[in-house]
PDB file of N, H, CA, C and O in Angstrom:
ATOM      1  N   UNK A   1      13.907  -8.657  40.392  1.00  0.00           N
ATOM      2  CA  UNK A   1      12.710  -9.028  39.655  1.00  0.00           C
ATOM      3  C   UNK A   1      11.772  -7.823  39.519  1.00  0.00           C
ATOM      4  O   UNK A   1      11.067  -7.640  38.527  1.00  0.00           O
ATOM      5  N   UNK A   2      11.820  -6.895  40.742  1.00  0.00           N
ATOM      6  H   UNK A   2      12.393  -7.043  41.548  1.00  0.00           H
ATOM      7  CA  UNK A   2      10.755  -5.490  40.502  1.00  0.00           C
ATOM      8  C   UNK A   2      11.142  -4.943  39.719  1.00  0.00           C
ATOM      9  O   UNK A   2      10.358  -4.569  38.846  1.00  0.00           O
ATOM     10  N   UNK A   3      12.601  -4.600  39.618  1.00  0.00           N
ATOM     11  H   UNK A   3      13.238  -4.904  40.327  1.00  0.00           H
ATOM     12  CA  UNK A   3      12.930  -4.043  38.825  1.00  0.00           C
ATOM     13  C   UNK A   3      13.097  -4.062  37.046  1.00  0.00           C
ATOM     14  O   UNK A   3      13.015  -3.343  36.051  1.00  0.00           O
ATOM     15  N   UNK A   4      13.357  -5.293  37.448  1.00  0.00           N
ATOM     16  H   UNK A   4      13.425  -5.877  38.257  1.00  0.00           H
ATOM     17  CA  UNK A   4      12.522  -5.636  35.807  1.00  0.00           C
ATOM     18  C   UNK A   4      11.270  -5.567  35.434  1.00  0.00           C
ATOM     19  O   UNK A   4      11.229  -5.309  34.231  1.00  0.00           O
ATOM     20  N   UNK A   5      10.182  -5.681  35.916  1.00  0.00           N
ATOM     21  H   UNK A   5      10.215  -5.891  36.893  1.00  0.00           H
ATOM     22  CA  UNK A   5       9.064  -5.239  35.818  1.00  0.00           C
ATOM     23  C   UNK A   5       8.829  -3.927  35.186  1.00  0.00           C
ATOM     24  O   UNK A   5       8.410  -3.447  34.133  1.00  0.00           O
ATOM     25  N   UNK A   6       9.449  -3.466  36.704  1.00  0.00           N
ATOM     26  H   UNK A   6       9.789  -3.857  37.559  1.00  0.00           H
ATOM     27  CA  UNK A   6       9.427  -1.607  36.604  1.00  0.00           C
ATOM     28  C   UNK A   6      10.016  -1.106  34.634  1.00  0.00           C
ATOM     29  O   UNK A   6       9.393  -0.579  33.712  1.00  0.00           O
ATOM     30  N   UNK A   7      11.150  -1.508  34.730  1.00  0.00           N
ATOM     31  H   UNK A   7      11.656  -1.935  35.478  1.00  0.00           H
ATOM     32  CA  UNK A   7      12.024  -1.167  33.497  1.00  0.00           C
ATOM     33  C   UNK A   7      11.013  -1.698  32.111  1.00  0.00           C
ATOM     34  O   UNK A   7      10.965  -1.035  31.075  1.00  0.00           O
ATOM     35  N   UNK A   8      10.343  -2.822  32.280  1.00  0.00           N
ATOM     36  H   UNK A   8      10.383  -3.360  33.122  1.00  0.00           H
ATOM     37  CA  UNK A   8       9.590  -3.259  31.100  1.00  0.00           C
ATOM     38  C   UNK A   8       8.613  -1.968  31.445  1.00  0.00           C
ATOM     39  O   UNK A   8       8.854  -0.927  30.835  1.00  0.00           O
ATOM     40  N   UNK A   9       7.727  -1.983  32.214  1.00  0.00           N
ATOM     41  H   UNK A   9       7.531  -2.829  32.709  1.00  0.00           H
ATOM     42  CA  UNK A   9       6.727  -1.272  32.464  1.00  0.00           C
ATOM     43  C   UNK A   9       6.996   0.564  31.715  1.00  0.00           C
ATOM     44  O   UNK A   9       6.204   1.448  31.389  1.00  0.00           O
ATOM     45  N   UNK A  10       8.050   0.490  31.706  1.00  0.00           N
ATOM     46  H   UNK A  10       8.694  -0.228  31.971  1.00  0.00           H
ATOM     47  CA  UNK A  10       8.264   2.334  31.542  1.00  0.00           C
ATOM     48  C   UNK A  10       8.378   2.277  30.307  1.00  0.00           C
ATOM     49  O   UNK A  10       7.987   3.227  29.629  1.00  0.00           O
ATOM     50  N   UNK A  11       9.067   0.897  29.586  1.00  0.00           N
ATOM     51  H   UNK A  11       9.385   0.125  30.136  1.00  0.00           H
ATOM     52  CA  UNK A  11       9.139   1.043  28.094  1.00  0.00           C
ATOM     53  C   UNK A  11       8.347   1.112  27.416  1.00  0.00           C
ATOM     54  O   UNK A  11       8.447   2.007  26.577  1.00  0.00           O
ATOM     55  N   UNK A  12       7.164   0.262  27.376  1.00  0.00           N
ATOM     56  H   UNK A  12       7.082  -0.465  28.058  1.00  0.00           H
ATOM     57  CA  UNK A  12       5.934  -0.189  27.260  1.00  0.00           C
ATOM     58  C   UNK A  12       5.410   1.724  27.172  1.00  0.00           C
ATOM     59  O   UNK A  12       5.240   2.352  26.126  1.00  0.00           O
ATOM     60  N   UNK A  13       5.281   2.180  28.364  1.00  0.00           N
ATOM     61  H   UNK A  13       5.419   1.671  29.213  1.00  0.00           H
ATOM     62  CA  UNK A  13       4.802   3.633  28.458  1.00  0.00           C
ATOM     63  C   UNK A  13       5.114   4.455  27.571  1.00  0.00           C
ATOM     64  O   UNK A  13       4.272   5.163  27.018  1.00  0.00           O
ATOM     65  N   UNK A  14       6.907   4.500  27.186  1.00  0.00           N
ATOM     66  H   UNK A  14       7.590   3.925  27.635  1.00  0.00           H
ATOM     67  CA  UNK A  14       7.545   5.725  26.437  1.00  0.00           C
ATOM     68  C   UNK A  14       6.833   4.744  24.681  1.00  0.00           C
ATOM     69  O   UNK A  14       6.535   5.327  23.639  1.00  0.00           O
ATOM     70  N   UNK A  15       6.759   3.321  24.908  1.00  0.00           N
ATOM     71  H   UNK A  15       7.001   2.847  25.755  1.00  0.00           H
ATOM     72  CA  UNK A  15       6.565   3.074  23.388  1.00  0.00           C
ATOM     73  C   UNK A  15       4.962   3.910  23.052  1.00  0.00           C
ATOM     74  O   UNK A  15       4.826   4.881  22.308  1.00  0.00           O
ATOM     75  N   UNK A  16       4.133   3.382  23.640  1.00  0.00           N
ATOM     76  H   UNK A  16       4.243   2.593  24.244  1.00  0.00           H
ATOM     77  CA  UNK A  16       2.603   4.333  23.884  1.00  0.00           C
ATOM     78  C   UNK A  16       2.841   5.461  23.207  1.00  0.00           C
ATOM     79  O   UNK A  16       2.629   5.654  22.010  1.00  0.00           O
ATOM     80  N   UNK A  17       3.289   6.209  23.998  1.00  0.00           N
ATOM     81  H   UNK A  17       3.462   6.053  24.971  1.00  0.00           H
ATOM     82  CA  UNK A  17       3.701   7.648  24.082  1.00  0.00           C
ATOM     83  C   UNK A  17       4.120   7.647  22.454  1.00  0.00           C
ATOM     84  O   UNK A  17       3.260   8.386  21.974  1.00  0.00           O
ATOM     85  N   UNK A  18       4.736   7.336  21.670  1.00  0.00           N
ATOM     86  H   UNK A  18       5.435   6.736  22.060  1.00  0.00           H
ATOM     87  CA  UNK A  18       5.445   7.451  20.461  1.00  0.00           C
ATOM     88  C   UNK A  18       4.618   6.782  19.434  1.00  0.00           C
ATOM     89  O   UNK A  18       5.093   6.783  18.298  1.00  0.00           O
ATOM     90  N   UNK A  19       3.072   6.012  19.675  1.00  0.00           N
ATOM     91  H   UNK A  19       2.686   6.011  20.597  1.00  0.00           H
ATOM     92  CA  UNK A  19       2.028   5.846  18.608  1.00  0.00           C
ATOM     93  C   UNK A  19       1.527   6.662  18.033  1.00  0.00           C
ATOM     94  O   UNK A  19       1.083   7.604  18.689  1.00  0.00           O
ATOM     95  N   UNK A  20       1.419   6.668  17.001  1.00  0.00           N
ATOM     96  H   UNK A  20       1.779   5.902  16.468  1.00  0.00           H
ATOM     97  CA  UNK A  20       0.464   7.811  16.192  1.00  0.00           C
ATOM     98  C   UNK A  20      -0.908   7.305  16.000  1.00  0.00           C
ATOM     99  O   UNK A  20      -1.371   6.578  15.120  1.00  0.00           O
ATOM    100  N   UNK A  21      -1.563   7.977  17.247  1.00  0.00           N
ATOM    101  H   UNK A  21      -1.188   8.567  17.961  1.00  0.00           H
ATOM    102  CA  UNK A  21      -3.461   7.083  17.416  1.00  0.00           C
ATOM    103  C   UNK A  21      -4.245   8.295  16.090  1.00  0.00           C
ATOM    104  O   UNK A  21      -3.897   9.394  15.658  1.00  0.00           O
ATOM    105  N   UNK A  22      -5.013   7.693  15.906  1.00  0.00           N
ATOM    106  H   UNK A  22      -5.295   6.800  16.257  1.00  0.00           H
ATOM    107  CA  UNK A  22      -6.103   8.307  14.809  1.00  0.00           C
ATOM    108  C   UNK A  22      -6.705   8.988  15.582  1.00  0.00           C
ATOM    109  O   UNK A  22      -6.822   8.760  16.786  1.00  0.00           O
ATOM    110  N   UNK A  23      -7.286  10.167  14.808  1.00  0.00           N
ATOM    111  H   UNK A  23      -7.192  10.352  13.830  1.00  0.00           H
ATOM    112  CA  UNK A  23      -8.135  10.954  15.472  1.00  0.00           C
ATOM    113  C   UNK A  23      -9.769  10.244  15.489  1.00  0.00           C
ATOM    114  O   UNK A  23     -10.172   9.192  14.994  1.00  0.00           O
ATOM    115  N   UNK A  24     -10.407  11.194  16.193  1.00  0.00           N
ATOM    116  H   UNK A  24     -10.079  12.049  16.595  1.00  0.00           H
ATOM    117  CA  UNK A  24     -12.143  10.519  16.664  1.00  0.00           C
ATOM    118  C   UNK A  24     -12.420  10.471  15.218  1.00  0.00           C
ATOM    119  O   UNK A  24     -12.925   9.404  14.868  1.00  0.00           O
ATOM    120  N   UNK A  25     -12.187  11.517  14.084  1.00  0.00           N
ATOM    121  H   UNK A  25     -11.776  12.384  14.369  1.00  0.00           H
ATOM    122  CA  UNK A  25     -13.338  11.079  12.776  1.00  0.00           C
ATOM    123  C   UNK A  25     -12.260  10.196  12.210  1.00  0.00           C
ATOM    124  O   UNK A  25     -12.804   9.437  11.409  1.00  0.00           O
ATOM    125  N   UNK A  26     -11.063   9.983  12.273  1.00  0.00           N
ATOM    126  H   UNK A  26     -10.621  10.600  12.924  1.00  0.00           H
ATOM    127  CA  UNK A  26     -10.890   8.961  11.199  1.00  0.00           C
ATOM    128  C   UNK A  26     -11.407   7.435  11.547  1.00  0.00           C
ATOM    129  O   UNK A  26     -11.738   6.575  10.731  1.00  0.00           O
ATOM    130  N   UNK A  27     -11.380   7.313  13.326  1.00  0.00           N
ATOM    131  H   UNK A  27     -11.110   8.012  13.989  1.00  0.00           H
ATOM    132  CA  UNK A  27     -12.125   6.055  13.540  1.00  0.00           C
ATOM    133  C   UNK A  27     -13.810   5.826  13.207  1.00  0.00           C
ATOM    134  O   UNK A  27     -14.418   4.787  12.951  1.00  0.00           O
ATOM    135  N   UNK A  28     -14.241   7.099  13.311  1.00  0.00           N
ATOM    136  H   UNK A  28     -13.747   7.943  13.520  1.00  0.00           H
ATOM    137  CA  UNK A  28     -15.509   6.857  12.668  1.00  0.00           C
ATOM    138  C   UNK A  28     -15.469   6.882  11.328  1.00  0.00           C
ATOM    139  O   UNK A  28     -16.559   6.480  10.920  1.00  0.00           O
ATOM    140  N   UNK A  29     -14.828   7.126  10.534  1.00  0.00           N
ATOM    141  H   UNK A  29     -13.943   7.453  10.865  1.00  0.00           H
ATOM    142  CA  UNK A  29     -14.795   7.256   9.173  1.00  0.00           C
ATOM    143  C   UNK A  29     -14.447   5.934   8.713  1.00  0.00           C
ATOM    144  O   UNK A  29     -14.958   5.370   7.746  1.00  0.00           O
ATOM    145  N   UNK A  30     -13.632   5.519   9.394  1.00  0.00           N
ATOM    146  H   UNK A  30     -13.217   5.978  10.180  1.00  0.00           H
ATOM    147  CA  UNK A  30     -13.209   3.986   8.942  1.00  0.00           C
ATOM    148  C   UNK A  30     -14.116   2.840   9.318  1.00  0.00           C
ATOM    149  O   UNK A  30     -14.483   1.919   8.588  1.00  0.00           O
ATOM    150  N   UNK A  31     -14.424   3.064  10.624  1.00  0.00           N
ATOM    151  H   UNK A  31     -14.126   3.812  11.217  1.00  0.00           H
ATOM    152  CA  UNK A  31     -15.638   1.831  11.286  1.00  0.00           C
ATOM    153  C   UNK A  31     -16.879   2.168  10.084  1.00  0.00           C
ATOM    154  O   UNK A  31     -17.328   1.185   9.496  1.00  0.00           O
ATOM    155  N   UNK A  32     -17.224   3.032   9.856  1.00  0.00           N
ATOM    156  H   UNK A  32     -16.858   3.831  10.334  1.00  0.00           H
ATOM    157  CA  UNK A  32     -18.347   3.215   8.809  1.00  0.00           C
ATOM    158  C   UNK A  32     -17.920   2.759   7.490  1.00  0.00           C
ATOM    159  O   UNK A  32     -18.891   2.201   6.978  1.00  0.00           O
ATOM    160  N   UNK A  33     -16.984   2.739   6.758  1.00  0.00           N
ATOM    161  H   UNK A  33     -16.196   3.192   7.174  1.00  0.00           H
ATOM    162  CA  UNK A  33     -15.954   2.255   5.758  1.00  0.00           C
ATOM    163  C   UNK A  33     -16.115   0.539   5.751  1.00  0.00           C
ATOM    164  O   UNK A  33     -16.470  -0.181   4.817  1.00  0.00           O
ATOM    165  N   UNK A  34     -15.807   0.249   6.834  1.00  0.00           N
ATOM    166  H   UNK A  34     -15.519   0.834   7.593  1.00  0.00           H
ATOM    167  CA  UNK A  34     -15.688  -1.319   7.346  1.00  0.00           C
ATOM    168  C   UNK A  34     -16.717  -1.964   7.361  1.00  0.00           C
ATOM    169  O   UNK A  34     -16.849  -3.100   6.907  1.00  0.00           O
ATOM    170  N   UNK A  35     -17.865  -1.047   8.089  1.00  0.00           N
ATOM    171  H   UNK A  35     -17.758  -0.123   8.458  1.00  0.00           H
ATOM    172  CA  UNK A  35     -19.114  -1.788   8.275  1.00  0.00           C
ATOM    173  C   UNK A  35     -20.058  -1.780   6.805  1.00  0.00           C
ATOM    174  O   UNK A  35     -20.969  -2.593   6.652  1.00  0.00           O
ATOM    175  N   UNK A  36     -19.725  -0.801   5.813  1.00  0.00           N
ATOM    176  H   UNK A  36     -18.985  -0.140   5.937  1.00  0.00           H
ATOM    177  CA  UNK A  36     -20.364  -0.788   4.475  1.00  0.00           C
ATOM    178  C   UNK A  36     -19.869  -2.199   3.396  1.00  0.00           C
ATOM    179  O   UNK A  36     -20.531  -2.902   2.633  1.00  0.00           O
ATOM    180  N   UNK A  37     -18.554  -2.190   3.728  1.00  0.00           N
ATOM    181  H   UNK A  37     -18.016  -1.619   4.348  1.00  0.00           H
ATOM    182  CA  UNK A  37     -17.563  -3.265   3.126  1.00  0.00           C
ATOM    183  C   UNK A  37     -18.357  -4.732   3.570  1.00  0.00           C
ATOM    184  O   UNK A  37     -18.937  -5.495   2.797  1.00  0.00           O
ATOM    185  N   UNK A  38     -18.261  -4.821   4.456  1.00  0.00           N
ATOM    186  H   UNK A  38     -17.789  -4.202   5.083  1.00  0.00           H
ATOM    187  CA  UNK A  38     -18.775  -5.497   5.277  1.00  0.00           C
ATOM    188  C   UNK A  38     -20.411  -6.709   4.669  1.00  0.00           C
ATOM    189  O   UNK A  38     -20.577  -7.905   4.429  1.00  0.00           O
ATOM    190  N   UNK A  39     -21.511  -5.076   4.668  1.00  0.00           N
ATOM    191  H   UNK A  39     -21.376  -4.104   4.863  1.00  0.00           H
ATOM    192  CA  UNK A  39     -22.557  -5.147   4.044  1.00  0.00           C
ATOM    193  C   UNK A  39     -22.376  -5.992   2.234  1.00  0.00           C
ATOM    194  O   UNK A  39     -22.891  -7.110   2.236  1.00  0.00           O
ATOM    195  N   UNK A  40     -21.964  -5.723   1.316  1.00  0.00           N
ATOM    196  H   UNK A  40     -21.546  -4.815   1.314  1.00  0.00           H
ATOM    197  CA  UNK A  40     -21.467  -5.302   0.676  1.00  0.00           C
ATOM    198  C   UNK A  40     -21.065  -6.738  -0.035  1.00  0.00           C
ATOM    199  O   UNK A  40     -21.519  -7.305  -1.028  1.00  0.00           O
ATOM    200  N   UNK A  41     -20.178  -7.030   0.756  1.00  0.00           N
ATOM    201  H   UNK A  41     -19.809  -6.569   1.563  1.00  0.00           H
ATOM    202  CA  UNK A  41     -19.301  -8.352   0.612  1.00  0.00           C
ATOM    203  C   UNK A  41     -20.367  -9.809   1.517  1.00  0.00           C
ATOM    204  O   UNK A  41     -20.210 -11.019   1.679  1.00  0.00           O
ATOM    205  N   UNK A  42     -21.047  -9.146   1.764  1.00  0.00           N
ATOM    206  H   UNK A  42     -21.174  -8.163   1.631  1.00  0.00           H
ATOM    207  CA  UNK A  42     -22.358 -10.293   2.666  1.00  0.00           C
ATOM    208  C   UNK A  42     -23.366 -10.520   1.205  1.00  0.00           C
ATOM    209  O   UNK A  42     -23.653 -11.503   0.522  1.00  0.00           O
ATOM    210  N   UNK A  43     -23.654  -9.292   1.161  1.00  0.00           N
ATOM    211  H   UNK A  43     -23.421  -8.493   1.716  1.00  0.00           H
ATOM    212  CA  UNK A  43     -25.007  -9.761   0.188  1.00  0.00           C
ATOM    213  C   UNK A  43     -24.065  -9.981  -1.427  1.00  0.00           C
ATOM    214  O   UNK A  43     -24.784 -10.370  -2.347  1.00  0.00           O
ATOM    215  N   UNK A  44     -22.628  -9.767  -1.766  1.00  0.00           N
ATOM    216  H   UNK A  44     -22.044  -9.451  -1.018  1.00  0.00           H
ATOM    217  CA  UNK A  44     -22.269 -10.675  -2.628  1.00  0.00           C
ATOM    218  C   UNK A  44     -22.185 -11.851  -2.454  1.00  0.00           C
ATOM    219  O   UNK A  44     -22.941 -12.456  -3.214  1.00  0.00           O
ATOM    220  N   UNK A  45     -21.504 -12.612  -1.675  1.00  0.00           N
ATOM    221  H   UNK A  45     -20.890 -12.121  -1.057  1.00  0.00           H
ATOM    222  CA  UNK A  45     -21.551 -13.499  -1.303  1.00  0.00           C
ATOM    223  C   UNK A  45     -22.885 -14.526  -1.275  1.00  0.00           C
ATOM    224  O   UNK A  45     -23.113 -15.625  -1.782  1.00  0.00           O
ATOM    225  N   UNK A  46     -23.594 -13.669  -0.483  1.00  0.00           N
ATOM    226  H   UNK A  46     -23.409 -12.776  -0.072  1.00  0.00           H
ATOM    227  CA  UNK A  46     -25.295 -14.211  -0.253  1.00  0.00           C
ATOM    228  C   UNK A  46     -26.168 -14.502  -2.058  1.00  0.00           C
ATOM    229  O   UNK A  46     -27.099 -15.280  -2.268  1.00  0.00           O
ATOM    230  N   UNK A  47     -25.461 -13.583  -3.111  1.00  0.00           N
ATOM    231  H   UNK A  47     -24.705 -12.952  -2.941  1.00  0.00           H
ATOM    232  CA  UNK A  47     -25.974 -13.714  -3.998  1.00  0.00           C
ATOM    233  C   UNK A  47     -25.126 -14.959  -5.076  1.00  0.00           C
ATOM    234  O   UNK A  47     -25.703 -15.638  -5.925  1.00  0.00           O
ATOM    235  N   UNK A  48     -24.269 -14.987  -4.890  1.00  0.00           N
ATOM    236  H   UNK A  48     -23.799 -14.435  -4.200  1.00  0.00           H
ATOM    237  CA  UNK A  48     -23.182 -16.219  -5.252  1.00  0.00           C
ATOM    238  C   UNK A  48     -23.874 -17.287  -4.508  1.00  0.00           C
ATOM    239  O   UNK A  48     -24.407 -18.110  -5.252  1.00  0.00           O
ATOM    240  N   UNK A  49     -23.968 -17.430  -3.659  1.00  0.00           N
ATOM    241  H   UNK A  49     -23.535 -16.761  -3.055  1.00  0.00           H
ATOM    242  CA  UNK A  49     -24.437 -18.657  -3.016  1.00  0.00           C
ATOM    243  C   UNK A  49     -25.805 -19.418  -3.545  1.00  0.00           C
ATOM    244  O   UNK A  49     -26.052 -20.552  -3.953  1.00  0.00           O
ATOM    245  N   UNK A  50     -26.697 -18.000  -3.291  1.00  0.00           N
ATOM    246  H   UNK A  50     -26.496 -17.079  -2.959  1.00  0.00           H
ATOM    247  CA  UNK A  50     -28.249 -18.550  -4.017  1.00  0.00           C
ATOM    248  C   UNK A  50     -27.947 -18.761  -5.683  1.00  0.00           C
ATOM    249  O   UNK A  50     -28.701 -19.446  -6.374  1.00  0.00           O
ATOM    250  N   UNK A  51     -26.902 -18.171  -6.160  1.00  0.00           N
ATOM    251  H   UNK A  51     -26.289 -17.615  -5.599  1.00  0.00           H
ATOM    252  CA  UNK A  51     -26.812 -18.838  -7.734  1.00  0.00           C
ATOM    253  C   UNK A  51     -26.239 -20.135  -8.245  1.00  0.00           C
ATOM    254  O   UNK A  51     -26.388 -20.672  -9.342  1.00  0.00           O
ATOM    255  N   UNK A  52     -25.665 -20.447  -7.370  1.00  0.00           N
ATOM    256  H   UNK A  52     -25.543 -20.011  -6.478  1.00  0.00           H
ATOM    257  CA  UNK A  52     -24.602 -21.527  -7.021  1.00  0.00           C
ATOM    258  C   UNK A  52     -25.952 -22.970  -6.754  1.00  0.00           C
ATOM    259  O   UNK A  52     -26.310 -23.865  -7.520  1.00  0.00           O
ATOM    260  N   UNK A  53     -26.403 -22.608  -5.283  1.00  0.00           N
ATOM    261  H   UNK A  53     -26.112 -21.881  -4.661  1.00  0.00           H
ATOM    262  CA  UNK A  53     -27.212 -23.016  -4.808  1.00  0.00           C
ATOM    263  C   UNK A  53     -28.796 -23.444  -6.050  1.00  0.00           C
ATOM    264  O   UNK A  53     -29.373 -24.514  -5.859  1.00  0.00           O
ATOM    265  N   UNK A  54     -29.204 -22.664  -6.996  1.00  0.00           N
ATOM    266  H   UNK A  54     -28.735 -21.794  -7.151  1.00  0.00           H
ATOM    267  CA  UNK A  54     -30.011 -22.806  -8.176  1.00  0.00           C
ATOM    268  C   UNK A  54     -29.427 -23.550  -8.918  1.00  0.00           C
ATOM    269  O   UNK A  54     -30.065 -24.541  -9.273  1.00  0.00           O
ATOM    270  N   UNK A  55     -27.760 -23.356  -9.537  1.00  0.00           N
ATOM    271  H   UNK A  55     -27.242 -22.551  -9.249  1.00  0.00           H
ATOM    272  CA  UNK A  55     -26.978 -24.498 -10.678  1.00  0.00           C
ATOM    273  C   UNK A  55     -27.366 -25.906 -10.170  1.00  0.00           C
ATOM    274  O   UNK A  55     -27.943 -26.835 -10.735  1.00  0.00           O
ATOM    275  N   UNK A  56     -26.816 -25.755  -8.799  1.00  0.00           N
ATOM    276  H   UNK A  56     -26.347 -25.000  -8.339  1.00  0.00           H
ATOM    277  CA  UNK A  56     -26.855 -27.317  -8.525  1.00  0.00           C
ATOM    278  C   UNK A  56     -28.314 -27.970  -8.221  1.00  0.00           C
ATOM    279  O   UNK A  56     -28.422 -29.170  -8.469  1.00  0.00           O
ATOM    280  N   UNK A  57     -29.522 -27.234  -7.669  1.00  0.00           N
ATOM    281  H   UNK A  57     -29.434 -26.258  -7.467  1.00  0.00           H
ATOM    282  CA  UNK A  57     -30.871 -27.828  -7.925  1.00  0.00           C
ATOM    283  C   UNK A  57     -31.344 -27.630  -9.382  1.00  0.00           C
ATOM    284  O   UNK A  57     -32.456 -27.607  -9.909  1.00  0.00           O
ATOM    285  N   UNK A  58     -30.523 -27.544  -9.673  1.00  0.00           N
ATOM    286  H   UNK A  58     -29.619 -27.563  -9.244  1.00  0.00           H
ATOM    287  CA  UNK A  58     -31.248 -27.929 -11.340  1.00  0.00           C
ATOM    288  C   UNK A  58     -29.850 -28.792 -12.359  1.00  0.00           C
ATOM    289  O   UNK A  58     -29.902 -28.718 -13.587  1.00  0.00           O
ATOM    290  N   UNK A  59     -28.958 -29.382 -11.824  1.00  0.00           N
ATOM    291  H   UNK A  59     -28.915 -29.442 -10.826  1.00  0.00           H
ATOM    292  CA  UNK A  59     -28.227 -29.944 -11.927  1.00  0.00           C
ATOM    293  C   UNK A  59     -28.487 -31.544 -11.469  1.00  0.00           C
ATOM    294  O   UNK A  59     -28.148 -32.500 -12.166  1.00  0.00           O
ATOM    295  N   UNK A  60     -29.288 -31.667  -9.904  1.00  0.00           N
ATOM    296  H   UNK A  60     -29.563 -30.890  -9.338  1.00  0.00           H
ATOM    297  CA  UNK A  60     -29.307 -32.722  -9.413  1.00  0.00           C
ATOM    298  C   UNK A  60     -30.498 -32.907  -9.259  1.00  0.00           C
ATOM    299  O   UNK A  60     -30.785 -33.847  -8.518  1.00  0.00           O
ATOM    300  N   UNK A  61     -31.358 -32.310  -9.722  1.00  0.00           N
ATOM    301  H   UNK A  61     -31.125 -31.546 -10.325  1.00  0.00           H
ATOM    302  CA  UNK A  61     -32.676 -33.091 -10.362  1.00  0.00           C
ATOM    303  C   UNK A  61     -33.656 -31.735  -9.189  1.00  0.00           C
ATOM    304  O   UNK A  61     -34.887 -31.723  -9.155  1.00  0.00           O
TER     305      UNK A  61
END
């Protein structure tokens, strides 16, 4: 049973080892990317809603 552990455990390691992690600016480049999108897609939304929200008070009296 340790030994299975062990054997998962090392694979797990060599798989790690063989990720290709992003560097520091592309994660900031992207979290800033994400968080604009983000913005963006809120206040569309937010503006769909209040128009939406106007059809139907003047729809239902």
């Amino acid at each position: 049973m340790i030994e299975r552990i062990r054997r998962y455990l090392t694979s797990v390691r060599a798989e790690v080892q063989r990720v290709s992690w992003p560097s520091r600016r592309e994660v900031v480049t992207f979290t800033i990317l994400i968080f604009m999108m983000v913005v963006v897609l809120g206040l569309y939304l937010g503006l769909v809603d209040l128009v939406l929200q106007r059809i139907l008070s003047l729809l239902l009296g």
